[in-house]
ZAVEXFI-234331 format. One line per 5 residues: their letters; for each residue x, y, z of C-alpha. Coordinates in steps of 0.25 Angstrom, whole numbers, padded with zeros to 4 digits, always signed. Example, Ala and Ser with C-alpha at 12.3 -4.5 7.8 and 13.67 -1.06 7.14 Angstrom:
<recs>
AS> +0049/-0018/+0031 ~ +0055/-0004/+0029
</recs>
This chain:
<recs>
XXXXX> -0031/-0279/+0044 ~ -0023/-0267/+0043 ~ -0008/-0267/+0037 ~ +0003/-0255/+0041 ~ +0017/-0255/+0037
XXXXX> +0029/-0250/+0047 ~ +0044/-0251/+0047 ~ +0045/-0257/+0059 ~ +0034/-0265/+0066 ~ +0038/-0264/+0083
XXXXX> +0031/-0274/+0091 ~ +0029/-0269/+0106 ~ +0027/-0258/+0111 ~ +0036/-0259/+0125 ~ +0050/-0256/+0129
XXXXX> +0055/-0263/+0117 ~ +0045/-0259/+0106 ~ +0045/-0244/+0110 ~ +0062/-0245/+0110 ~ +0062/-0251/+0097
XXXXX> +0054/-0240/+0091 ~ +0062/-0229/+0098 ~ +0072/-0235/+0091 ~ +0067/-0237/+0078 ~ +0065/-0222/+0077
XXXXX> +0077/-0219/+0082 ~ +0085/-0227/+0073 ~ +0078/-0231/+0061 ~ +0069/-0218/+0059 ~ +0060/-0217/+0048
XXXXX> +0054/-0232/+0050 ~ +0040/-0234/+0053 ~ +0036/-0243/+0065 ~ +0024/-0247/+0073 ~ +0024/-0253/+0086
XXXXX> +0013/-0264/+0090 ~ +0009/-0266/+0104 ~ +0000/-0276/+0106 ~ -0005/-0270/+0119 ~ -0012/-0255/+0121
XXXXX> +0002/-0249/+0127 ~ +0018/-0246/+0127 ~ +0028/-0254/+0140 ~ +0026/-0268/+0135 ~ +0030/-0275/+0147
XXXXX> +0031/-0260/+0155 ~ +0017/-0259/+0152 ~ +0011/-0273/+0154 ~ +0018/-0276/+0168 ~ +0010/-0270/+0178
XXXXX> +0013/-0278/+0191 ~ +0018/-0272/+0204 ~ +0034/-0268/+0203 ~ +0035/-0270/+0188 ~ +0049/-0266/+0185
XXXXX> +0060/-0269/+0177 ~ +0070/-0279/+0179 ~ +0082/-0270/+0173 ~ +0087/-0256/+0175 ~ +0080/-0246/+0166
XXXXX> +0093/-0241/+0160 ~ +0096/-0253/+0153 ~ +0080/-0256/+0151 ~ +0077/-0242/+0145 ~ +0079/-0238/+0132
XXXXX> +0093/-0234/+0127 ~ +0086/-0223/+0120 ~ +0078/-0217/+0133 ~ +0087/-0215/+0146 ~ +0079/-0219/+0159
XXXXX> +0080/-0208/+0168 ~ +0072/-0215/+0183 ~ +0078/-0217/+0193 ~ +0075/-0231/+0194 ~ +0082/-0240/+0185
XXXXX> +0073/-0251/+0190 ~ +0062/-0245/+0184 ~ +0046/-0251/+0186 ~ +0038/-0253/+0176 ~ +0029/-0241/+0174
XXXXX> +0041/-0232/+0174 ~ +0047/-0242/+0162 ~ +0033/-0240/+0155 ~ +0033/-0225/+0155 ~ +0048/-0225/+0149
XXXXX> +0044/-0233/+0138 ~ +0032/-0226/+0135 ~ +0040/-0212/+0135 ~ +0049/-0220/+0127 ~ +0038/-0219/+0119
XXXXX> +0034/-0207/+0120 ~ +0046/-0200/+0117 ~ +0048/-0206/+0104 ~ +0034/-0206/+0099 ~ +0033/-0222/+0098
XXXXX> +0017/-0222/+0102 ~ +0013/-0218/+0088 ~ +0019/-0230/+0083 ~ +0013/-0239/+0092 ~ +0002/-0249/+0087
XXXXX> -0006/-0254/+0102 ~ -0014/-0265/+0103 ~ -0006/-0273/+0091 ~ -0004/-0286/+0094 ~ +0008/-0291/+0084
XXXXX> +0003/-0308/+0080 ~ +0010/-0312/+0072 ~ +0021/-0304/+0059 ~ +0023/-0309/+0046 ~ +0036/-0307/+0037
XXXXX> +0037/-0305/+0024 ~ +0051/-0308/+0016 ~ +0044/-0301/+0002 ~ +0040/-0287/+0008 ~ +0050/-0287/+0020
XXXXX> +0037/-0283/+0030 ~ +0033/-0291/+0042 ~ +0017/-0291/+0044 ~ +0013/-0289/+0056 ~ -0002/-0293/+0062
XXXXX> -0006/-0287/+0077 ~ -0018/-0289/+0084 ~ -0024/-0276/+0090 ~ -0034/-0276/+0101 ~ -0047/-0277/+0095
XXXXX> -0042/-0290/+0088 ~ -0038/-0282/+0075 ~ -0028/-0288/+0068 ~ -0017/-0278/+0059 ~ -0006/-0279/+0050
XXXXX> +0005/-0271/+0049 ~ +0018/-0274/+0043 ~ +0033/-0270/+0043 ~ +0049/-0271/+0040 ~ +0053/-0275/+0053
XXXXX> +0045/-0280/+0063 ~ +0051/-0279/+0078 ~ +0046/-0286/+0090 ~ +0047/-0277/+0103 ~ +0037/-0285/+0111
XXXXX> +0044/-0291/+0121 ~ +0047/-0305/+0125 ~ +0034/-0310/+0133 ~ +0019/-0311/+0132 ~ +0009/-0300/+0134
XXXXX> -0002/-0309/+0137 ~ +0003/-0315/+0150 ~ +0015/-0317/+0158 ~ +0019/-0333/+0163 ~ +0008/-0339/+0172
XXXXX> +0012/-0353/+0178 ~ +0002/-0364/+0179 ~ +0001/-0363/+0192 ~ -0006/-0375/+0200 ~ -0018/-0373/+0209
XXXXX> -0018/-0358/+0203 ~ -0034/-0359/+0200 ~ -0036/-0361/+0215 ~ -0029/-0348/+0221 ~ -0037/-0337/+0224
XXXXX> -0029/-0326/+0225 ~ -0025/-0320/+0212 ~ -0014/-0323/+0203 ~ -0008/-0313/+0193 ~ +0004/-0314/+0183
XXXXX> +0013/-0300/+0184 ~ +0010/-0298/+0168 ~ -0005/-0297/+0171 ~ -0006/-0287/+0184 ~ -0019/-0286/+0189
XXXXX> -0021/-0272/+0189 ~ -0028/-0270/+0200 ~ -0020/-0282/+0210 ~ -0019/-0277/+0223 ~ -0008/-0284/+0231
XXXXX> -0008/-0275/+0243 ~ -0009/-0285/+0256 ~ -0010/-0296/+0249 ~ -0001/-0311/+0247 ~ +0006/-0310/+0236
XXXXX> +0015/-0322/+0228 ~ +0022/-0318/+0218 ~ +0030/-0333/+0208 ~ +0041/-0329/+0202 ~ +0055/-0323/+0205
XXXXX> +0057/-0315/+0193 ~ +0058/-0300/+0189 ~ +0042/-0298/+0191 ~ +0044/-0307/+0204 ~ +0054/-0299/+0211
XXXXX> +0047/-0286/+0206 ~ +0032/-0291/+0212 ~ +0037/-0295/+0225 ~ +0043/-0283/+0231 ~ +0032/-0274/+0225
XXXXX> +0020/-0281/+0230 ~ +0027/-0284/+0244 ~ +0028/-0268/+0246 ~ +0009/-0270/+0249 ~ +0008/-0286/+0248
XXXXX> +0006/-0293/+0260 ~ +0015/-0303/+0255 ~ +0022/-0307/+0244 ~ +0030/-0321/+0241 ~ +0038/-0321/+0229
XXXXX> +0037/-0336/+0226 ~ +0048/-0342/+0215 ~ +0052/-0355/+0211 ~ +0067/-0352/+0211 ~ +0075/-0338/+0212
XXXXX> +0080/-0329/+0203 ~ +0091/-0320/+0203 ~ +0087/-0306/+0212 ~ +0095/-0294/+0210 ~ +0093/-0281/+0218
XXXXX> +0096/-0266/+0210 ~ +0093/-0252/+0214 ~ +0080/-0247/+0206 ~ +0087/-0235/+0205 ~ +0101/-0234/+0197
XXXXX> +0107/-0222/+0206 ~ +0122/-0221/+0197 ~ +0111/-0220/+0184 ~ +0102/-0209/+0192 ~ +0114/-0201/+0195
XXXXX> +0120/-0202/+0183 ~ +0106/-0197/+0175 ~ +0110/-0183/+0184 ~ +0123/-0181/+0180 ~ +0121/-0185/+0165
XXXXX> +0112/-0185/+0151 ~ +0100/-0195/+0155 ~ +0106/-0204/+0141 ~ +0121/-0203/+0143 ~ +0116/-0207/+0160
XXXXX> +0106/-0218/+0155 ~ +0116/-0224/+0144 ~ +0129/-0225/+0155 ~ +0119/-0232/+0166 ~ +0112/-0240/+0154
XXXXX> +0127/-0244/+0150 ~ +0131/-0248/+0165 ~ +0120/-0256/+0167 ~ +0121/-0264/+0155 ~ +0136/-0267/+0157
XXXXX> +0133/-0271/+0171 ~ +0122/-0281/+0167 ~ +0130/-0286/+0156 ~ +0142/-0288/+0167 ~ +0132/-0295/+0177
XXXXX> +0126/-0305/+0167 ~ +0140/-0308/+0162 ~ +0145/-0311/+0176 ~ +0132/-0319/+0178 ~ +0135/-0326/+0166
XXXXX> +0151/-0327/+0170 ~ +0150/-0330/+0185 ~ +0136/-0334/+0187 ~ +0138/-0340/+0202 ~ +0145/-0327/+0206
XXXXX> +0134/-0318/+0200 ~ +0122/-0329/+0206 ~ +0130/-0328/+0221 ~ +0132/-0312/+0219 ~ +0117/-0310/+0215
XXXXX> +0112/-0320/+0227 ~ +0121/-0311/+0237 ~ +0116/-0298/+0235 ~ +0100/-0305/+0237 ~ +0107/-0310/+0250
XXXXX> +0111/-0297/+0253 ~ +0096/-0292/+0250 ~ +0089/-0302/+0258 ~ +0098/-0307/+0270 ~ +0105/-0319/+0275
XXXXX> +0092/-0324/+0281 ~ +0085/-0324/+0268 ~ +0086/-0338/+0260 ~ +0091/-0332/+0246 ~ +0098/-0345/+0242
XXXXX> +0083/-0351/+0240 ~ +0075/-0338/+0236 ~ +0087/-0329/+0228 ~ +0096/-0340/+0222 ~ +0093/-0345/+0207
XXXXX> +0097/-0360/+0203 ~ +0102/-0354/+0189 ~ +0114/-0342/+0187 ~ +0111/-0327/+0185 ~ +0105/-0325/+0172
XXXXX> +0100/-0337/+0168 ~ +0087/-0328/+0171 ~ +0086/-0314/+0172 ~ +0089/-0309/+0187 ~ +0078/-0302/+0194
XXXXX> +0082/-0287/+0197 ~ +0076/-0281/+0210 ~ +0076/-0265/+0214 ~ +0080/-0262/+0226 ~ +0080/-0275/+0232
XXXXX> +0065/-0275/+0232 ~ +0063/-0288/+0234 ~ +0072/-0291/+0242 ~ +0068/-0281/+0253 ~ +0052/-0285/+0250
XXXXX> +0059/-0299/+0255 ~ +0065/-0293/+0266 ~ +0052/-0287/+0271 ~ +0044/-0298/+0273 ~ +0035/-0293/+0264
XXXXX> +0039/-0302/+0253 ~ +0046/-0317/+0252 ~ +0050/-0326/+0242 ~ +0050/-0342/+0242 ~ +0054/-0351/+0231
XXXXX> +0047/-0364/+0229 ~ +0037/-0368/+0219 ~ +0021/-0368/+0219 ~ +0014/-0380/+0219 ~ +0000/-0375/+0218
XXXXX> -0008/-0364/+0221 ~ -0019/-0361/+0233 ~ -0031/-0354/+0234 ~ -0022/-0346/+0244 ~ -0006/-0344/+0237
XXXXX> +0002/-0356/+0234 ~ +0007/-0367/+0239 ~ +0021/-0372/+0235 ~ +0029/-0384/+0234 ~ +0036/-0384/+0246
XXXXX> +0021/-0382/+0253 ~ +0021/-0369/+0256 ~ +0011/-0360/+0253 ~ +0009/-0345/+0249 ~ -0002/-0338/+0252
XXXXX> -0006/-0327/+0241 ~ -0016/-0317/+0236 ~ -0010/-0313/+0224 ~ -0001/-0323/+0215 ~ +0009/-0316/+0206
XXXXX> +0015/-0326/+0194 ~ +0027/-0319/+0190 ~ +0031/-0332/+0183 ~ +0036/-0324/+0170 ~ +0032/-0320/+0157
XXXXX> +0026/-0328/+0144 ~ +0038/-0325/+0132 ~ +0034/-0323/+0119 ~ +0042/-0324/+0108 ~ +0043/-0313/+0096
XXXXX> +0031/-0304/+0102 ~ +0022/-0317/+0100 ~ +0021/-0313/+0084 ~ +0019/-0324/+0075 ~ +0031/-0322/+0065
XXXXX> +0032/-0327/+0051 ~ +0040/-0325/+0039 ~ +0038/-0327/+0025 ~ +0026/-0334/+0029 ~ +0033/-0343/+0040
XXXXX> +0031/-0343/+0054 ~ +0042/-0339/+0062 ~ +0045/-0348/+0074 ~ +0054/-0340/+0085 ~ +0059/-0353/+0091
XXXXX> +0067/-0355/+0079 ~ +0074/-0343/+0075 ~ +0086/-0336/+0080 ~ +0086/-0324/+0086 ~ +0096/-0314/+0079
XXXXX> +0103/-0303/+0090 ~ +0092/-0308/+0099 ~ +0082/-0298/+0089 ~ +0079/-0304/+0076 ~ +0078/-0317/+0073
XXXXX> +0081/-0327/+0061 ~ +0073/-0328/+0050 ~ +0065/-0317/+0054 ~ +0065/-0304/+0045 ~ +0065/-0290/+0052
XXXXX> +0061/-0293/+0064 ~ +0067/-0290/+0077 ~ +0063/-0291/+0092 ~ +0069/-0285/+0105 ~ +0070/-0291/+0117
XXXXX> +0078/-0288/+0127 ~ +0091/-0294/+0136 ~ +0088/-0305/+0147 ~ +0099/-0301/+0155 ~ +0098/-0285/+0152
XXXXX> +0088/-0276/+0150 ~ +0077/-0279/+0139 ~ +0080/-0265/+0131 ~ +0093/-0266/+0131 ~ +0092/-0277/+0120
XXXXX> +0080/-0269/+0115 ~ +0088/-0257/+0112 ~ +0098/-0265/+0105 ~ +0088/-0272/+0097 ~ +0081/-0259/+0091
XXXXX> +0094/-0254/+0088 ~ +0096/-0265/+0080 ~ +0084/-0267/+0073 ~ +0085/-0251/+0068 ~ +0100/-0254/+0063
XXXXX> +0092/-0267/+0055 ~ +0082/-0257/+0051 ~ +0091/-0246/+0045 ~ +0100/-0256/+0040 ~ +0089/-0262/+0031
XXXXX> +0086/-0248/+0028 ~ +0098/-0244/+0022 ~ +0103/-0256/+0015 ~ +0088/-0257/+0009 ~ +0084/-0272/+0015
XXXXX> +0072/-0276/+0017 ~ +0074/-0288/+0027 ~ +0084/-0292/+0039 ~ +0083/-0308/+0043 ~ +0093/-0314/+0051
XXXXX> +0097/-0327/+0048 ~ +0104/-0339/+0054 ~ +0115/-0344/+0042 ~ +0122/-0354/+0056 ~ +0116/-0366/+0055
XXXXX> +0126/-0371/+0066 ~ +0121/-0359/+0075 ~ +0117/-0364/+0089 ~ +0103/-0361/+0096 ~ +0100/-0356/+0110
XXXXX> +0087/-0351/+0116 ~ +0084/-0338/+0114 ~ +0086/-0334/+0128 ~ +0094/-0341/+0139 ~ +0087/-0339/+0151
XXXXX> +0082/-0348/+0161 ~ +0069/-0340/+0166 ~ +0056/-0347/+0165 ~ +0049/-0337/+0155 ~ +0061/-0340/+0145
XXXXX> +0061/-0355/+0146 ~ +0047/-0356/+0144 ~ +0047/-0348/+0130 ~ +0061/-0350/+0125 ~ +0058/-0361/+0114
XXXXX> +0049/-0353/+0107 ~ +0060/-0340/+0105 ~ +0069/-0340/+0096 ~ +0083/-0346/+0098 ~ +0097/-0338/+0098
XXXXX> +0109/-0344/+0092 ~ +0123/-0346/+0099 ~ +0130/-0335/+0093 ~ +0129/-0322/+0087 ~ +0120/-0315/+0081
XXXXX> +0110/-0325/+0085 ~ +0113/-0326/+0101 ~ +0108/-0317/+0111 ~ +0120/-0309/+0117 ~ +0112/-0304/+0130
XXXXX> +0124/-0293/+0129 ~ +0119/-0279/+0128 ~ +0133/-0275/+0124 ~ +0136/-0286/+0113 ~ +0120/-0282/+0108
XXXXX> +0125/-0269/+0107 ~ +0137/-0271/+0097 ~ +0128/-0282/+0089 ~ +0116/-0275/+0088 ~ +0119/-0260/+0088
XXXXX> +0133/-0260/+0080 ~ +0133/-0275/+0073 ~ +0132/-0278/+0058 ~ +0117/-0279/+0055 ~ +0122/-0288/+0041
XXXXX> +0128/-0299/+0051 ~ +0127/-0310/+0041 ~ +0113/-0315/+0049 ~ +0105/-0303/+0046 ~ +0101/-0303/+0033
XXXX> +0095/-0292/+0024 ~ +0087/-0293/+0013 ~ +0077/-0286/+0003 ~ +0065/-0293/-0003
</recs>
């Protein structure tokens, strides 16, 4: 085993990982970093979801980085051209020497005497290494990279068709002319649909209940004209603004007025699909608008696959499998070649790293989470992860921001150590996140908790992060800094 020693260890080398050491240089220059990926390349998700129509969810002025103006014209961008922004990302700031591929973090150790995490990885061949640091920060996202949410599905064994899971695309899957269901009604649903309806023979997106379905234009025209008429940052940072504000504006509203917002949302499908459509059964959710995260469509793409026959959606349950498709509980059957389970990811708390301090294992599921970045107890450490109901780097940005204030700040005043810690024993506890979506519910026990009031609750408020995070005391009277 082999031992190296950096400033600031970066776990992940996706859009989050490669922000954060952006960032690090930029902010706190002169500090020494590595970056472990535990896979062979840099994208993260961008790089791992390969499946037909992969695209994000959010517009890329608010998902891009603060630092790098997006200048596509799509602002609903798909994947491969989110990959190549965060590889030039990259690029331009000479992060690859930094990174450490095939390093696989198991487990980091923290030491109160020397201040130094010790951290082991896993490389390829089996190899294991140590390498330690002052600050260790967690950039790896918020699922599994070993596979996405497959159901137990009864009778599967028998069909003979083939079943896949949109985190592990066949390569070589050749959907042209052929059936197609796709379970689920998510993001990765209403991305599949319309894109294998375009050479399918036929595709069924098959979902227990609806979600939300919201249509925007791939293309932002006020942001593309405004990129001709003005320096690409001043252009990105007015449209990045404008799309924050309105985000912020609409969840409030949601929050406010959910029924207005549900009956507003279920109108415009209406207007997409028709008056001889049946929305009320297919488009309208039993809960309010943002107790799950609404499904962003560009273009209307799916609801003009619907319209062309070409694709349908039914909403019932299955209750086995066939050799031929599926038949359901209401006793109808759907014949199908290819299965697509778009059921949802597996979460995975704090990068799935074994943590201990002074010798004692760290259980997530009983710490708070400070800011929604650090969390008690737990020295010089720090993870990013992103808004539920805005863009993931948003929160990102914020996060990086911060920990390089934390990092200068220890600098200067010559500390060692920043902890926070929970003095309120009357402080009230709530899951981390509150959200109704299957993938949360299923993992949420084993995260950490946030508390009912600040700094310990989650704001889910890009402007009030901003104030807290870029411009808030850093000796709050939770943090705490000390020196061995």
């Amino acid at each position: 085993m082999t031992e190296s020693r950096f400033d600031v260890i970066i776990i992940g080398a996706g859009l989050s990982g490669i922000g954060a050491a952006v960032h690090l240089q930029t902010r706190s220059p002169g500090r020494t970093y590595a970056i472990l990926e535990g896979r062979e390349a840099i994208g993260g998700t961008w790089d791992i979801f390969r499946y037909p129509g992969v695209r994000s969810d959010s517009d890329m002025y608010t998902l891009g980085y603060a630092f790098k103006p997006w200048t596509q014209a799509k602002a609903i961008a798909d994947g491969p051209a989110i990959l190549d922004y965060v590889r030039e990302t990259a690029r331009e700031h000479g992060i690859e020497p930094h990174i450490r591929f095939g390093h696989k973090v198991l487990r980091a150790e923290w030491s109160s005497e020397d201040s130094t995490w010790r951290v082991e990885a896993q490389q390829t061949d089996g190899t294991l290494v140590t390498l330690s640091c002052s600050f260790l920060f967690l950039c790896g996202g918020y699922y599994s990279y070993a596979g996405g949410y497959m159901p137990d599905y009864p009778g599967v064994a028998d069909f003979q068709g083939e079943l896949v899971h949109p985190q592990a695309w066949p390569e070589h899957l050749d959907h042209a002319g052929k059936t197609v269901v796709v379970i689920g009604s998510g993001a990765t649903a209403v991305t599949l649909v319309p894109e294998m309806a375009e050479t399918a023979e036929r595709v069924t997106m098959l979902q227990r209940s609806p979600t939300y379905v919201v249509s925007r234009p791939a293309e932002d025209a006020g942001a593309n004209w405004l990129r001709t008429k003005l320096p690409p940052k001043l252009a990105y940072s007015l449209v990045r603004w404008r799309n924050v504000l309105f985000g912020m504006y609409f969840f409030r509203l949601a929050r406010k007025r959910p029924a207005q917002v549900k009956a507003r949302i279920i109108e415009m499908v209406r207007d997409q699909l028709g008056p001889d459509f049946d929305v009320e059964t297919h488009f309208t959710p039993s809960y309010n608008p943002w107790d799950q995260r609404l499904c962003l469509v560009p273009d209307s793409d799916l609801f003009l696959a619907l319209k062309s026959g070409k694709a349908e959606v039914v909403t019932d349950h299955i209750e086995t499998f066939t050799p031929s498709g599926l038949r359901l509980r209401s006793g109808r059957t759907l014949e199908a070649d290819i299965v697509v389970s778009a059921t949802g990811l597996n979460l995975e708390v704090l990068n799935g790293v074994a943590l201990s301090v002074d010798g004692q294992a760290v259980d997530p599921s009983k710490t708070l989470s400070y800011k929604g970045m650090m969390y008690s107890d737990v020295p010089n450490l720090a993870s990013a992860f992103g808004y539920t109901n805005a863009s993931w780097t948003l929160k990102c940005d914020l996060t990086c921001e911060y920990v390089c204030r934390l990092l200068n700040h220890m600098a200067r005043t010559g500390q060692t150590q920043a902890t926070p810690r929970n003095l309120g024993a009357d402080i009230g506890l709530e899951p981390w996140l509150d959200f109704s979506s299957g993938y949360v519910q299923r993992s949420i026990d084993r995260f950490p908790k946030q508390g009912d009031r600040a700094p310990w609750k989650l704001h889910q408020n890009y402007a009030l992060d901003l104030m807290h995070l870029r411009y808030g005391r850093l000796d709050d009277g939770v943090m705490t800094f000390s020196r061995p």
